[in-house]
C-alpha positions in Angstrom: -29.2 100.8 -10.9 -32.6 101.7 -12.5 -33.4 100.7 -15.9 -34.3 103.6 -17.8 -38.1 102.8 -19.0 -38.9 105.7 -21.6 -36.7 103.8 -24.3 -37.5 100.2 -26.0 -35.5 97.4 -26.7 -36.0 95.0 -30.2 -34.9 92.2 -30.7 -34.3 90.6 -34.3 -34.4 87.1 -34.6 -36.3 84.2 -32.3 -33.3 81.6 -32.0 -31.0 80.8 -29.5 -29.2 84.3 -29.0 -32.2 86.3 -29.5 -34.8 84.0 -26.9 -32.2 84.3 -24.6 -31.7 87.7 -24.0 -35.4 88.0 -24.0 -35.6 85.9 -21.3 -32.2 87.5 -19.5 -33.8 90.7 -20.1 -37.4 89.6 -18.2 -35.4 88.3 -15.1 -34.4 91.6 -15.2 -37.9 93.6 -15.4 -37.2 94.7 -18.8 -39.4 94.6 -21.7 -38.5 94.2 -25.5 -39.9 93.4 -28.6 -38.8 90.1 -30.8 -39.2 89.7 -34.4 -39.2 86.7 -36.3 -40.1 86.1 -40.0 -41.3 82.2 -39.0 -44.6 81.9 -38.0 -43.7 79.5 -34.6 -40.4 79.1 -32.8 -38.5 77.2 -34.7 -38.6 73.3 -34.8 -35.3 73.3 -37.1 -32.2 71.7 -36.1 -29.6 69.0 -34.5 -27.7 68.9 -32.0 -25.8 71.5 -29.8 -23.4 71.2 -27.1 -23.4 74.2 -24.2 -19.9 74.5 -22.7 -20.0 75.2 -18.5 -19.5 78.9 -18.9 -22.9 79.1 -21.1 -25.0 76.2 -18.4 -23.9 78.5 -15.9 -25.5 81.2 -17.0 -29.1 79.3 -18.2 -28.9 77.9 -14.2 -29.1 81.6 -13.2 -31.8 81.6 -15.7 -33.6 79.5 -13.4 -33.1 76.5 -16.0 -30.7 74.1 -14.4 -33.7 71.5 -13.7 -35.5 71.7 -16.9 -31.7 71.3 -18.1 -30.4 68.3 -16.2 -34.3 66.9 -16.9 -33.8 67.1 -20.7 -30.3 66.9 -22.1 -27.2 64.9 -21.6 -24.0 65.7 -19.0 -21.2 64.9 -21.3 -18.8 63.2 -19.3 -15.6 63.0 -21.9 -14.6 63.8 -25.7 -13.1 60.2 -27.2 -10.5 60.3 -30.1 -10.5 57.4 -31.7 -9.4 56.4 -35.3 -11.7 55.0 -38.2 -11.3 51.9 -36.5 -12.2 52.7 -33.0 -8.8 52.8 -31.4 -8.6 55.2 -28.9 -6.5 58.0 -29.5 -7.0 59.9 -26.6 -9.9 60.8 -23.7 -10.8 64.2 -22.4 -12.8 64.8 -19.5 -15.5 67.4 -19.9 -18.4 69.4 -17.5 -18.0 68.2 -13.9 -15.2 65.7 -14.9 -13.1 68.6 -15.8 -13.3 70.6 -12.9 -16.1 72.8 -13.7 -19.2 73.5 -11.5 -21.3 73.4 -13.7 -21.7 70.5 -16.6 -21.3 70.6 -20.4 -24.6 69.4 -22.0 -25.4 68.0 -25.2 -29.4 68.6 -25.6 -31.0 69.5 -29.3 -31.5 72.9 -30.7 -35.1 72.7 -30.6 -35.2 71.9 -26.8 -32.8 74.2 -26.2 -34.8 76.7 -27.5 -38.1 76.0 -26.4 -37.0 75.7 -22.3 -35.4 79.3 -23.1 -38.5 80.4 -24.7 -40.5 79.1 -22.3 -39.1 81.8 -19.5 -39.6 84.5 -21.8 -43.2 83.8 -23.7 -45.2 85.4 -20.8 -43.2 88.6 -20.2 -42.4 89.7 -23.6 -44.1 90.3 -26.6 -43.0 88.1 -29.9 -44.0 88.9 -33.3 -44.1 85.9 -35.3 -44.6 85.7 -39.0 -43.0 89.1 -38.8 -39.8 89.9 -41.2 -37.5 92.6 -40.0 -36.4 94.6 -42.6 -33.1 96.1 -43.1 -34.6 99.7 -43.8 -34.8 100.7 -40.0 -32.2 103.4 -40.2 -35.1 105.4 -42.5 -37.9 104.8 -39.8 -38.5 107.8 -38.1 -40.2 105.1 -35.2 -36.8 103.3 -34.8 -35.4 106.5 -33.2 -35.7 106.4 -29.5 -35.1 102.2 -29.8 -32.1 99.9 -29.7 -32.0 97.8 -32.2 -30.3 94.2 -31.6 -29.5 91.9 -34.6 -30.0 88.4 -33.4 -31.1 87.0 -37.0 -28.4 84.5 -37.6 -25.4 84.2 -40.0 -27.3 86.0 -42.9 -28.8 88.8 -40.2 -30.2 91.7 -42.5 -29.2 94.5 -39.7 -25.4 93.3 -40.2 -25.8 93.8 -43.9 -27.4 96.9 -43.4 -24.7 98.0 -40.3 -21.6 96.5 -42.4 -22.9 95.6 -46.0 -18.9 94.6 -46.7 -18.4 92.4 -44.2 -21.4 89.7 -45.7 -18.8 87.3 -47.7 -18.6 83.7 -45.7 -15.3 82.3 -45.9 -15.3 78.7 -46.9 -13.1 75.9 -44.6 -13.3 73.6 -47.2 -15.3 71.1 -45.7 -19.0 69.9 -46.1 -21.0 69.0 -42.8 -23.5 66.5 -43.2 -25.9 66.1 -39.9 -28.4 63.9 -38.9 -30.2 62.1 -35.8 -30.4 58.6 -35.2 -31.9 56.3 -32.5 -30.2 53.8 -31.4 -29.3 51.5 -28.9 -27.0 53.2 -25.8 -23.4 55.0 -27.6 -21.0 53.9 -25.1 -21.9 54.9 -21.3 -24.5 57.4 -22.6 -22.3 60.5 -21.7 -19.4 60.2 -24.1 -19.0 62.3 -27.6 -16.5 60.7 -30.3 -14.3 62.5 -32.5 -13.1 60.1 -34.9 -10.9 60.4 -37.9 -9.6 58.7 -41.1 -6.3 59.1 -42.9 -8.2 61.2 -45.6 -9.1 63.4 -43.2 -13.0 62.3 -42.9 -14.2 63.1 -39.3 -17.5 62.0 -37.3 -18.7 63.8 -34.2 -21.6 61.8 -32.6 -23.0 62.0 -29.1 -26.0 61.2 -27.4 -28.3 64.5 -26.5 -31.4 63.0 -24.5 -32.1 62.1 -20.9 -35.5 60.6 -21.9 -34.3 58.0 -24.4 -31.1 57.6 -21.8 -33.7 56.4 -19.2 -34.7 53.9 -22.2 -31.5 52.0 -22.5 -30.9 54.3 -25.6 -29.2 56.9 -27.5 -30.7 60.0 -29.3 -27.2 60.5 -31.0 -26.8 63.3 -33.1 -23.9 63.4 -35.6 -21.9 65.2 -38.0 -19.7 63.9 -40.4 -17.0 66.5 -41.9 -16.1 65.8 -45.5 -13.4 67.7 -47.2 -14.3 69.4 -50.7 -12.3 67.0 -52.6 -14.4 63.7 -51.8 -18.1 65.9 -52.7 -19.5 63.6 -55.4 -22.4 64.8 -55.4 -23.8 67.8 -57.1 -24.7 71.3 -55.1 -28.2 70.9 -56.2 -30.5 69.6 -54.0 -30.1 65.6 -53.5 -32.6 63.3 -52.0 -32.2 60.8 -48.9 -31.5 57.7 -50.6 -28.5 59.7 -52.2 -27.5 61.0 -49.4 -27.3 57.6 -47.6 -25.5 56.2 -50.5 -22.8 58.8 -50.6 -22.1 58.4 -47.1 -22.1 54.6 -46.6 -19.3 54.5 -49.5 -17.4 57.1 -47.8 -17.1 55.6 -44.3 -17.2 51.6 -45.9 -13.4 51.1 -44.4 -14.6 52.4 -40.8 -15.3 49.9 -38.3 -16.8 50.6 -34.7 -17.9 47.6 -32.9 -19.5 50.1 -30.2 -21.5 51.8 -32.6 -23.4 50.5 -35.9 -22.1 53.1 -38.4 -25.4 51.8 -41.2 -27.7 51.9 -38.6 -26.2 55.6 -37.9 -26.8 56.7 -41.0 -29.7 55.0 -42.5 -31.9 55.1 -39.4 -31.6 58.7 -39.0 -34.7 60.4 -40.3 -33.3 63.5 -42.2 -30.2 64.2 -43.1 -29.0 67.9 -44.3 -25.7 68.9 -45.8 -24.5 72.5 -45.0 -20.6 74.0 -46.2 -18.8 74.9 -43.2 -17.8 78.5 -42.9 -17.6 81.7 -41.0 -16.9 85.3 -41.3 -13.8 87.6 -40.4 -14.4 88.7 -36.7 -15.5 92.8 -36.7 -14.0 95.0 -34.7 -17.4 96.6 -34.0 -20.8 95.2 -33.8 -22.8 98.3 -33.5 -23.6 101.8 -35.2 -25.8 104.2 -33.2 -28.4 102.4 -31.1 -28.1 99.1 -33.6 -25.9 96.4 -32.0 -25.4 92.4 -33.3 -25.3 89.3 -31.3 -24.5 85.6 -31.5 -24.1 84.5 -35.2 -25.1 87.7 -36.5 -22.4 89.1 -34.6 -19.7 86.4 -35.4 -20.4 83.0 -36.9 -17.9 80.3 -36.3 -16.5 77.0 -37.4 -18.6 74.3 -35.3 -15.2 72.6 -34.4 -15.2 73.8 -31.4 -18.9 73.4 -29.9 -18.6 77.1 -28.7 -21.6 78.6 -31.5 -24.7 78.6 -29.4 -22.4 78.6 -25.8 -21.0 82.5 -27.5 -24.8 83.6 -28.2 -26.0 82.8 -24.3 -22.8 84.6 -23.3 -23.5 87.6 -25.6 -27.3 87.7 -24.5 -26.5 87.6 -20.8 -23.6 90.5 -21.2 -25.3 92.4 -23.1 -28.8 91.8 -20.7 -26.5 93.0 -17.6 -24.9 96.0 -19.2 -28.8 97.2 -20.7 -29.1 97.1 -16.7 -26.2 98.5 -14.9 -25.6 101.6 -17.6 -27.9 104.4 -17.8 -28.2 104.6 -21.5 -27.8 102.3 -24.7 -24.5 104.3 -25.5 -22.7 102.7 -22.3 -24.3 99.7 -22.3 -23.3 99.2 -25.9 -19.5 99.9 -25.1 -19.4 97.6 -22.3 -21.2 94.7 -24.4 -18.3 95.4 -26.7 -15.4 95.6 -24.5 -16.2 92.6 -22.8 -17.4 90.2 -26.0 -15.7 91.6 -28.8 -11.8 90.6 -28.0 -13.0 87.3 -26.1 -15.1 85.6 -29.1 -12.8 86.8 -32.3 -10.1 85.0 -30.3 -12.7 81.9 -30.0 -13.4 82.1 -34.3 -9.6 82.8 -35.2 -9.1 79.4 -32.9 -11.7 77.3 -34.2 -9.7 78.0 -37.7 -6.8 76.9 -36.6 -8.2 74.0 -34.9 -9.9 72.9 -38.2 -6.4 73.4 -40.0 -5.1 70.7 -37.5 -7.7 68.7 -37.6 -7.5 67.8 -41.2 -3.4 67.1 -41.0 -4.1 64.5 -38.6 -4.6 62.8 -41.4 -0.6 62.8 -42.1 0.5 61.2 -39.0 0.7 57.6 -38.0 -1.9 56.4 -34.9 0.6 57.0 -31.8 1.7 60.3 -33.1 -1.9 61.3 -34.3 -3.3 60.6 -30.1 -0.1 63.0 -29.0 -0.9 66.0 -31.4 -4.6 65.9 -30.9 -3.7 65.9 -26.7 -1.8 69.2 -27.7 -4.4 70.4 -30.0 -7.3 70.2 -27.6 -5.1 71.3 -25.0 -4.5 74.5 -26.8 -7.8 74.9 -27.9 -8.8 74.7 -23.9 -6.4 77.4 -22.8 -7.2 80.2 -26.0 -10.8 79.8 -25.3 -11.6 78.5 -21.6 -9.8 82.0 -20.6 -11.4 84.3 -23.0 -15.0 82.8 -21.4 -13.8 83.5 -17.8 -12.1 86.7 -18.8 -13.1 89.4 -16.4 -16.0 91.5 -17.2 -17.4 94.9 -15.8 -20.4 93.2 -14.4 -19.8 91.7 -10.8 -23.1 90.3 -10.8 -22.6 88.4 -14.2 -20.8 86.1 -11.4 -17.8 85.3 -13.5 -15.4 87.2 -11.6 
């Protein structure tokens, strides 16, 4: 198929989703333009964990070295309680069956090995806002327009300006990074939870400091509305410390130093958890959305930046195979659409039962989350190996 050249391609936003279809479309011989209001590739972050499907698709990249080189294989999910009884094990990546690992790296390495296959081969603005008064440029005309600029992405307010409002899950993250001395066997996340319905997610997410003997861990501890003390204003570190030391003074690992956790990590950021009713269209004309723009999502599931690097490579391949942006906008659609709104209405309802865990005595707790993970595995493993138009995508 021959990629028609008398028509440009740009790109809003420089994070994950954006990068990466810059980069998917220069393995492909096809130039864009990227926007970003920052004036350098964002530094910004914690933590992310990219499920097989997703690895798969940076190791066609051409990334599986850097990949293996930086981040962490996760071996296995633990459930344990607030007292670090296991609840139940899960086997992830390779452990699991797939080809292809699960890795735990952070956002800013992530994002700079992406980058690094694009920087050469297409041109990036930085320092340069896009505004959402394309649709008046006369310029824009003979140009597809992609909305990669995250959850408050100015093209989906100016494509769908009613379709803006967050939803609120009624829980407060609050992330940090903290070295420390190996977490376990250096490959395992834990999922742990109290009987007011407090959860910590903390896993290690660098090969360098794993050659060390040690632990880059990143974590996240999910605190429902009712236990916020603390004011929405902005709040300083020694508050934040403070608040979270109270809150997790019954918890007990003796694996993992929960003071250290917290008060060795340098910065700590508090976010409310949220997402947006899945759209049943992400375009109008030759404007289409991707990754969070498209369809923000709970973080329960690990699935937010794995669903961008899906998007970007789908929507790469269809720019390729169809013979205008009309086609290769409808494929993008057909194939992404239906797969991730299943993925967001399913991290909701794995948040929902997450938090009445919190009912349920320890035995009973270990056999529900078994089922819950198990469903969550079949409603979204499927939907990411769900056929697509695109033999070459190699997910067929």
């Amino acid at each position: 198929m021959v990629y028609r050249i008398d028509k440009k391609i740009v790109i809003a936003g420089a994070g994950i989703g954006g990068v990466t279809l810059a980069a998917q479309l220069a393995s492909l011989g096809i130039e864009c333009d990227i926007y970003e209001q920052q004036k350098l590739l964002s530094e910004a972050g914690f933590g992310l964990n990219i499920q097989p499907t997703a690895v798969s698709a940076l190791y066609r990249l051409g990334l599986s070295e850097q990949l293996n080189s930086v981040g962490i294989q996760t071996r296995a999910h633990r459930y344990v309680d607030h007292l670090g009884t296991l609840l139940f094990e899960e086997a992830r990546g390779i452990e699991a069956g797939f080809d292809t690992p699960q890795i735990s790296i952070s956002r800013a390495k992530l994002l700079n090995l992406i980058f690094s296959m694009a920087k050469d081969k297409q041109a990036f603005h930085f320092g340069s806002a896009f505004s959402g008064d394309f649709f008046n440029k006369a310029d824009w005309a003979d140009k597809l327009i992609v909305g990669a600029d995250g959850i408050h992405s100015a093209v989906r307010r100016a494509l769908f300006p009613d379709t803006t409002e967050l939803n609120a899950g009624g829980i407060m993250l609050w992330r940090g990074m903290t070295i420390m001395p190996r977490l376990l066997d250096g490959r395992t996340m834990i999922i742990a939870n109290d009987e007011n319905g407090v959860r910590l997610v903390a896993y290690p997410m660098s090969k360098s400091h794993d050659l060390c003997v040690e632990s880059l861990v990143n974590w996240v501890i999910l605190v429902p509305m009712s236990y916020e003390t603390l004011p929405e204003t902005a709040i300083n570190h020694f508050q934040a410390t403070n608040f979270l030391l109270d809150l997790l003074k019954e918890w007990h690992f003796h694996w993992l130093d929960l003071q250290t956790l917290i008060t060795m990590s340098k910065t700590i950021m508090r976010t409310a958890m949220v997402d947006k009713q899945p759209l049943e269209k992400w375009s109008h004309g030759q404007c289409v959305l991707l990754g969070d723009a498209a369809h923000p999502m709970f973080p329960v599931g690990a699935n937010g930046a794995t669903q961008s690097i899906l998007d970007a490579e789908t929507l790469a391949y269809a720019l390729y195979d169809y013979p205008d942006f009309e086609s290769a906008i409808v494929a993008y659609e057909y194939v992404r659409i239906p797969a991730v709104s299943k993925i967001v209405m399913a991290n909701r309802k794995m948040n929902e039962r997450d938090l009445m865990l919190q009912n349920l005595a320890p035995q009973e707790r270990g056999q529900e989350i078994a089922i819950t993970t198990t469903n969550y595995e079949t409603e979204t493993i499927k939907e990411m190996f769900g056929l697509t138009p695109y033999k070459n995508l190699g997910l067929l």
